[in-house]
N, C-alpha and C positions, 0 to 999 in steps of 0.2 A: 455399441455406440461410443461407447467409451473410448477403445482403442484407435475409431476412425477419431476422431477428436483430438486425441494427443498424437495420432500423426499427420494430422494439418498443423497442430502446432510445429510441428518437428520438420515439416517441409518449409514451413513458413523463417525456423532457424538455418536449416540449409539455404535456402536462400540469401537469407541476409549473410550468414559467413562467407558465401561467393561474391558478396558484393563488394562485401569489406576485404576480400580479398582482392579483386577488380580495381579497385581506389588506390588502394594502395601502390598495386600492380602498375595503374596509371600515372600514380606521380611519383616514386622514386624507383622502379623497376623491378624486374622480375624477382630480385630476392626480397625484397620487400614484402612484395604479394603472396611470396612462401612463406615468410616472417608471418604477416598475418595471420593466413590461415593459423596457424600452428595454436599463435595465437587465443584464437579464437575459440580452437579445439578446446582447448586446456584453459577457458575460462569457464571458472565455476558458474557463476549467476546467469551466464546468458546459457550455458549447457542444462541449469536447474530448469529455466523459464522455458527452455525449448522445448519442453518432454509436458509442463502442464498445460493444463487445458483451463489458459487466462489471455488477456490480451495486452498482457505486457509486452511482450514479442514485437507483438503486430506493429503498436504503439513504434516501439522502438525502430521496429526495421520502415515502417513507409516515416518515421522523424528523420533517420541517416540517408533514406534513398531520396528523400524532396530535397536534401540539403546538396547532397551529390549531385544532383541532379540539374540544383539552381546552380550548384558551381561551375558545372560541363555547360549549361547554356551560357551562363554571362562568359566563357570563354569563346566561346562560337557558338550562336543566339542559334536557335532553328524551331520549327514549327512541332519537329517531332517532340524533340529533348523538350519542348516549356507543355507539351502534353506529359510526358512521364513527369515533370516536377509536380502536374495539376493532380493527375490520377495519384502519386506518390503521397501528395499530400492530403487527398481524398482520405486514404488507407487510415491517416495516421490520425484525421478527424474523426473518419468512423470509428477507430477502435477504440478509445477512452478519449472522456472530454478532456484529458489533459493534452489531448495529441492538435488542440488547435493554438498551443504554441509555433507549432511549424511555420504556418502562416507570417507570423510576424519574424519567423527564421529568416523563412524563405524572401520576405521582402527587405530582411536586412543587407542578405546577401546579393541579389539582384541589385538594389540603388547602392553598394559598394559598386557595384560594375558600371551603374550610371555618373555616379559620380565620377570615376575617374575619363571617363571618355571626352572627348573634345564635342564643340557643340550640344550643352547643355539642356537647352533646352529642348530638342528632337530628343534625345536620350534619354529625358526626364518623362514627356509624353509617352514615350514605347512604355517603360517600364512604368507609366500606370497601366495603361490595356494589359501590360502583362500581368500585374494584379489583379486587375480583374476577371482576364480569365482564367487565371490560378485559382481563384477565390470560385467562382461560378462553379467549375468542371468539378473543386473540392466539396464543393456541397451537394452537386447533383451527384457524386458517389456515396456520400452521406445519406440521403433519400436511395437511393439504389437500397442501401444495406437495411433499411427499412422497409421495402417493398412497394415504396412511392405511396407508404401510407401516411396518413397525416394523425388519424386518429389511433392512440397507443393502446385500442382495444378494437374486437372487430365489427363488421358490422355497423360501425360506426355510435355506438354505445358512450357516451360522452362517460371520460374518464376524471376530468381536472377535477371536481370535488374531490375525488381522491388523493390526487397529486397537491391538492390544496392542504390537506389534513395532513396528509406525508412530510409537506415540504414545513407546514408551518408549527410539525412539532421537530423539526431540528432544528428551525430556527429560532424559537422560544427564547427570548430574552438575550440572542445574539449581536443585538441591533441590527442596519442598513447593511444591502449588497448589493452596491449596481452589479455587478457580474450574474448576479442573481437577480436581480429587475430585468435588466436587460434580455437575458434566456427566457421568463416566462412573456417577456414581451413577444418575442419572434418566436417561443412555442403560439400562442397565440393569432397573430400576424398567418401563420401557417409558415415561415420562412423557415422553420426544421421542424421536423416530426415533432408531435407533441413528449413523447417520451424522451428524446434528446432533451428538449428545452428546459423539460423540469427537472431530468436526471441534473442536467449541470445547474440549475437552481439547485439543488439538495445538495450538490459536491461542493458548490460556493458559501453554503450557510455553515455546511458540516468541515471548511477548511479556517472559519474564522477565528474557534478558540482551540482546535486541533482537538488530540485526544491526549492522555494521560501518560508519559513515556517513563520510561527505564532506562537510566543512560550515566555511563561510567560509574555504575555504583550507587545514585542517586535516583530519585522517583518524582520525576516533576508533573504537575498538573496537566499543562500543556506540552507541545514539544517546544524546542529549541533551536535557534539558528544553525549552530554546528554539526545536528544533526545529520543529515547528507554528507556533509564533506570527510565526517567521522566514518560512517557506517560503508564508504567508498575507498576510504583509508582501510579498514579492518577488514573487509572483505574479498577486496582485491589481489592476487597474486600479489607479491614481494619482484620476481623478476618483469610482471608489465609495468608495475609501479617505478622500476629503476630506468626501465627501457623509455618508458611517457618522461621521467623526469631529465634523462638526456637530451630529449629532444631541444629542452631551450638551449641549451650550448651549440647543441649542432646546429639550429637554427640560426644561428648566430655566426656560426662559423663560414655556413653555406648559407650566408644571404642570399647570393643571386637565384639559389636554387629556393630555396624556402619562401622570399618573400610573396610571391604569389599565392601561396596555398597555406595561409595562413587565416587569414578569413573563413576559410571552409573548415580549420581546425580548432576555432576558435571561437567566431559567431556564436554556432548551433550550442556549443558544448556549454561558453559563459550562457549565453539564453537562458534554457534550463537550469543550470548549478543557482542562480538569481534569483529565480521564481524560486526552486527548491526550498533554498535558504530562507526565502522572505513567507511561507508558509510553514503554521504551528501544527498541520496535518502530517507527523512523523509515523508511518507504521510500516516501516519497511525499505529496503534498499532497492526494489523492484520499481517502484517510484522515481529509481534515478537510471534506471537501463539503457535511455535514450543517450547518454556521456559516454556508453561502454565500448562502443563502434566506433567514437573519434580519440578517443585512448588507445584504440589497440592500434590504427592507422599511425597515429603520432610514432608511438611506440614500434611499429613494424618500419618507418621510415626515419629513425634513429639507428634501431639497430643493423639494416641494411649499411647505414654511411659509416657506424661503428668498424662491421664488417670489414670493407674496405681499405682501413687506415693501413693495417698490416696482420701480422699473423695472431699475436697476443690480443688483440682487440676482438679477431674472429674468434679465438678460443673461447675466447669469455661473454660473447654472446652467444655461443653454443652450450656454454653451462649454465647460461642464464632461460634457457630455453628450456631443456633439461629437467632444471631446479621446479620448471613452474610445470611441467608434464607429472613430478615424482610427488609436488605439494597436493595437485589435484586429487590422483590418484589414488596418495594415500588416504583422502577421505573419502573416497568411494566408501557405501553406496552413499552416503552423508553430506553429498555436497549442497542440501540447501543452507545448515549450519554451517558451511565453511566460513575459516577464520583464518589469515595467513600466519606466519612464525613468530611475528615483530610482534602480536599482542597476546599470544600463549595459543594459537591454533583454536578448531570447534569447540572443547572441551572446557575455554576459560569466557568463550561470547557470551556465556549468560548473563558474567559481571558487567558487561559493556550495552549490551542493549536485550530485549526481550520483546519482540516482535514477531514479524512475518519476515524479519531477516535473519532470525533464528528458528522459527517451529511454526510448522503448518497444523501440524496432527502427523506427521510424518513417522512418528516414531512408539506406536502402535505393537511392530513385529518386537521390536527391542526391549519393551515392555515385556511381551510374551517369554521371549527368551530368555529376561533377566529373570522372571517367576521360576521357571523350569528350573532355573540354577539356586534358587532361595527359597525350596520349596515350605518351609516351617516360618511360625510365627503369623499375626497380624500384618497385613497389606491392605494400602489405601492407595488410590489410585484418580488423581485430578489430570482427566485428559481435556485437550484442547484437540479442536477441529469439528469437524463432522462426521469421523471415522468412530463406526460400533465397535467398542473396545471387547464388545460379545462377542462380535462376531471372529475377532482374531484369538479369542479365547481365553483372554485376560480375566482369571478369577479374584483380583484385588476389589475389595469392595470399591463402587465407583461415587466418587463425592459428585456434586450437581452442578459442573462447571460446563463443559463441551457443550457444543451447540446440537449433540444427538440425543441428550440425557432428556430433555424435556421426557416427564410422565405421558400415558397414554389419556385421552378422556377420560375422565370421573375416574381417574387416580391420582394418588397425593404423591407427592416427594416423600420420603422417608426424611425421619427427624435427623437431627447431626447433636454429635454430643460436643459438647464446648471443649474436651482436651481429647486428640484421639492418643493411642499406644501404640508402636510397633515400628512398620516402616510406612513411610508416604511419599509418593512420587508424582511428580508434580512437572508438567505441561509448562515450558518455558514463557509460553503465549498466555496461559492461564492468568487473569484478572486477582492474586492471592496476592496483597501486598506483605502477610507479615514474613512471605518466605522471598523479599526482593531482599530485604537487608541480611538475610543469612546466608551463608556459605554451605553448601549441599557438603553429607557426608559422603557423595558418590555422584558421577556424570554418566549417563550412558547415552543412547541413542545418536550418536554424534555430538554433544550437547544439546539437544533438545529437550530431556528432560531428568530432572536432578531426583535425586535420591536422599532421604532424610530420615532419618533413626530415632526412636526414643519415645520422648512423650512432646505433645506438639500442641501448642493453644489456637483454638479455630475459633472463638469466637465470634468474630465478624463474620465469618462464613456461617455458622449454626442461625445468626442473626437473621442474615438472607435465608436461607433457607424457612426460618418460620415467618418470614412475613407472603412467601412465596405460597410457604402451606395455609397462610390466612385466604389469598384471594381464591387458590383452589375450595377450600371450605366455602368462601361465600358461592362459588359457581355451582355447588350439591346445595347450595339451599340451606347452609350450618352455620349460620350466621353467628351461633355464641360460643360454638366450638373456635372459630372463626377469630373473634374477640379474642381469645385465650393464647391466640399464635400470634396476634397481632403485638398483645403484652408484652411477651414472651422476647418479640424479636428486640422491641424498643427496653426492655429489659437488660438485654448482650448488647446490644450496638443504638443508645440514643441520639448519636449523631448523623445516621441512616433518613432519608428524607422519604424513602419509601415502606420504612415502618409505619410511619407517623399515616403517610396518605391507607395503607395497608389497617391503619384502628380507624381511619375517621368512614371509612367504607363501611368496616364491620358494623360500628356503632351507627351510622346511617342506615343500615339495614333491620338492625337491630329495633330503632324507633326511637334512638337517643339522638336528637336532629342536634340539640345545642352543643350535646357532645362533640358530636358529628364536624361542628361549623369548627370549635375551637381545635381540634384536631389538624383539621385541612389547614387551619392558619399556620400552625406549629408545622407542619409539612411543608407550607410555602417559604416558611422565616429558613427554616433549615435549608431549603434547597438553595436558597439564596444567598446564605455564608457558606457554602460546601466549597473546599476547596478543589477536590474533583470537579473536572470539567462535566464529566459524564452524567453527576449528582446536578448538578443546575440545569441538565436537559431535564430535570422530574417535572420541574415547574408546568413544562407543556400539557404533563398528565392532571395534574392539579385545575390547572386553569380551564383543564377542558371538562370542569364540574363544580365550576363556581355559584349553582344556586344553594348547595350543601352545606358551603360557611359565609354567603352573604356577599361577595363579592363578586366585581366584575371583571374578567379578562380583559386584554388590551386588544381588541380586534382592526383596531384602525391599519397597522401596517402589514397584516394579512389581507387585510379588504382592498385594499391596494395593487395586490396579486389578481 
């Protein structure tokens, strides 16, 4: 199932590299559309995304095909071409809710074309109908990709209590979303499946104070504006990047030829990079792939006119070519870490960002192999992903980080000692702040995950861990054992908000209700100066147990929902 999976993905990038080859092809000629390809081949992020099984792809390829699409029509309108811009932009709705940007692409690009035409007002009417059947056909694909169900369960088993408790503990203490009104409205309405509408309620509440980023060396709460434009800088080849940044001179040079298809290179691309920017939801460069396919275009229709000029001009866009096959390459098999030259290659990205633009869990084998070679001494081991680090046969002890570590029923986490010995490697992706501000004694995996020697302070980590072991203890029924990890954790880390809810639990169980109340308060006060984003989402768990310390949640702007 698997392998059929990533090769739909993988047909779904063949595709789209033909198209952008096609584009190209179509407006500055055939060596263009070789330019492209090549391109395309030998870009890292869209060659990483091609092979997983996510729907960044998708996203991306029906965002450039609705945009291409609306360009070929408003040049010569037809019934066929405003169907593939409808279905194109279908593709790019259903794959992620970020893909109904298209829509406001695609009508940018179209009323460019109205505007410029004579007889305003006829031209202004067409291109609403053309709106709206753009919009119609992109939603009846929408419902297609859902099965023409309305209900996100089967049977028709009413779902939204759930999606109500889902949505309304990410939104805890975020304030207002019309973005997010609006979706559970027309979930509701029946105007998209129910699971659309609150999917992108939940992406509009979880976009408002973003998550926690790592970025040039710093650790900020939220993300940050520069984020995208940075992580598209650092990750991009060095020869697309010089070939894209030609483009304005040639552009310039070759008005008569440029001005027209400048709109189609431009629109789509600001669009996106806008929205990008003006959202504190930074976790990845995968987020901005829809940019990638009117880069390489720019860029394959630079170096084509370069080409041209004379013979020094062709050589150096053949070495520019080249440069960026030999950068790829040499990070095989490692190209989800790629990093191009200009910021020290995969090996220095950790300093720059720590994401899902650096580590999935990818880097598992490299772990195994690095053991092989280090066979003596203590090893500790903080993976990220989903991937069993058993199962690749990693015998480092494993700290309680990955999303596959969860204990089995009526098992506990093992305790963690406040300073471990030896070596510790550590998951670039991994949530471990006291190892952002350190500089690793060793990089392996591509840069994915660092290597650290000596003797190492875990606290905050042992911290989570026994407040982890308190709630399992209450779920056996061990209410005082319970108590004693609860201490323990608020002991190592009092400024932890789910220590605090972690003792007011135990001692509520226990039969200490006043305890009990004053606890949850001191949980709620903490959650609420925490300067983690992810630490002010606790408040949801708290509020959602307010008869324990006497108080009442704020249910007015859920009930609303």
């Amino acid at each position: 199932m698997h392998l059929w999976s990533r090769t739909a993905v993988s047909v779904v990038a063949l595709c789209l590299a033909l198209l952008v080859g096609a584009a190209a092809r179509e407006l500055f000629g055939d060596l263009a559309g070789l330019i492209a390809l090549w391109l395309f081949a030998f870009e890292p992020n869209l060659l990483v995304h091609g092979s997983l099984v996510t729907t960044d792809l998708a996203v991306c390829g029906g965002y450039f095909a609705a945009a291409y699409g609306a360009f070929r029509h408003a040049a010569a309108p037809s019934a066929w071409r405003l169907l593939s811009v409808s279905l194109a932009c279908g593709v790019a709705v259903g794959s992620k809710h970020s893909g109904l940007l298209v829509l406001p692409s695609v009508a940018a690009l179209l009323a460019l074309s109205a505007w410029k035409e004579r007889g305003r007002a006829r031209a202004w009417a067409r291109l609403a109908a053309e709106l709206v059947a753009v919009t119609v056909v992109a939603f009846l694909v929408l419902w297609a990709d859902y099965g023409f169900r309305r209900s996100a369960l089967p049977g028709g088993v009413a779902a939204e209590p759930a999606f109500r408790a889902l949505v309304g503990q990410v939104a805890a203490g975020k304030g207002e979303s019309r973005l997010a009104d609006a979706a559970i409205g027309a979930a509701r309405a029946g105007l998209v499946p129910e699971a659309y509408g609150w999917g992108l309620a939940y992406v509009a509440y979880d976009a408002i104070d973003g998550r926690p980023v790592w970025l040039l060396g710093q650790a900020h709460p939220t993300g940050q504006w520069y984020y995208f434009p940075l992580v598209i800088l650092v990750k991009t080849p060095l020869p697309l990047l010089l070939l894209a940044a030609a483009a304005a001179p040639v552009a310039r040079r070759r008005r008569d030829e440029w001005q027209g298809l400048l709109p189609f290179l431009l629109v789509p691309t600001a669009l996106w990079l806008a929205v990008s920017v003006a959202t504190p939801l930074n976790i990845g460069v995968r987020h901005a792939l829809p940019v990638f396919p009117f880069l390489i275009v720019a860029a394959a229709g630079a170096g084509a006119a370069l080409a041209r000029w004379n013979g020094a001009a062709r050589a150096l866009v053949g070495l520019l070519l080249m440069a960026q096959a030999v950068s790829v390459l040499r990070s095989e098999p490692h190209l989800l870490g790629y990093a191009n030259e200009a910021f020290g290659g995969s090996a220095r990205l950790h300093g720059l960002v720590r994401d899902s633009s650096a580590d999935w869990g990818q880097g598992l084998k490299a772990v195994r192999a690095w053991e092989l070679g280090h066979p003596s001494g203590p090893c500790w081991f903080a993976p990220y992903g989903t991937g069993d680090p058993v199962y690749y046969g990693i015998s480092c002890r494993l700290l309680p980080i990955g999303f596959s570590l969860s204990p089995a029923p009526g098992t506990l986490l093992d305790p963690l000692p406040e300073m471990l010995e030896g070596t510790l490697l550590v998951s670039v992706g991994c949530p471990l702040r006291p190892f952002w501000a350190r500089e690793p004694d060793e990089v392996i995996a591509g840069g994915s995950v660092l290597v650290f020697r000596g003797r190492t302070d875990v606290r905050r980590l042992a911290a989570s861990v026994a407040w982890q072991r308190a709630l399992q203890l209450l779920s056996l029924g061990r209410p005082e054992d319970a108590l004693t990890e609860a201490r323990k954790s608020l002991a190592l880390d009092p400024g932890d908000p789910r220590a605090h809810l972690a003792l007011a639990r135990a001692q509520a169980r226990a039969g200490s209700q006043d305890e009990a109340r004053r606890a949850y308060a001191r949980a709620r006060a903490v959650a609420l100066g925490a300067d983690e984003v992810y630490l002010k989402g606790v408040r949801s768990a708290i509020d959602s147990e307010p008869e324990a310390w006497g108080a009442s949640p704020d249910p007015e702007r859920l009930s609303r929902r």
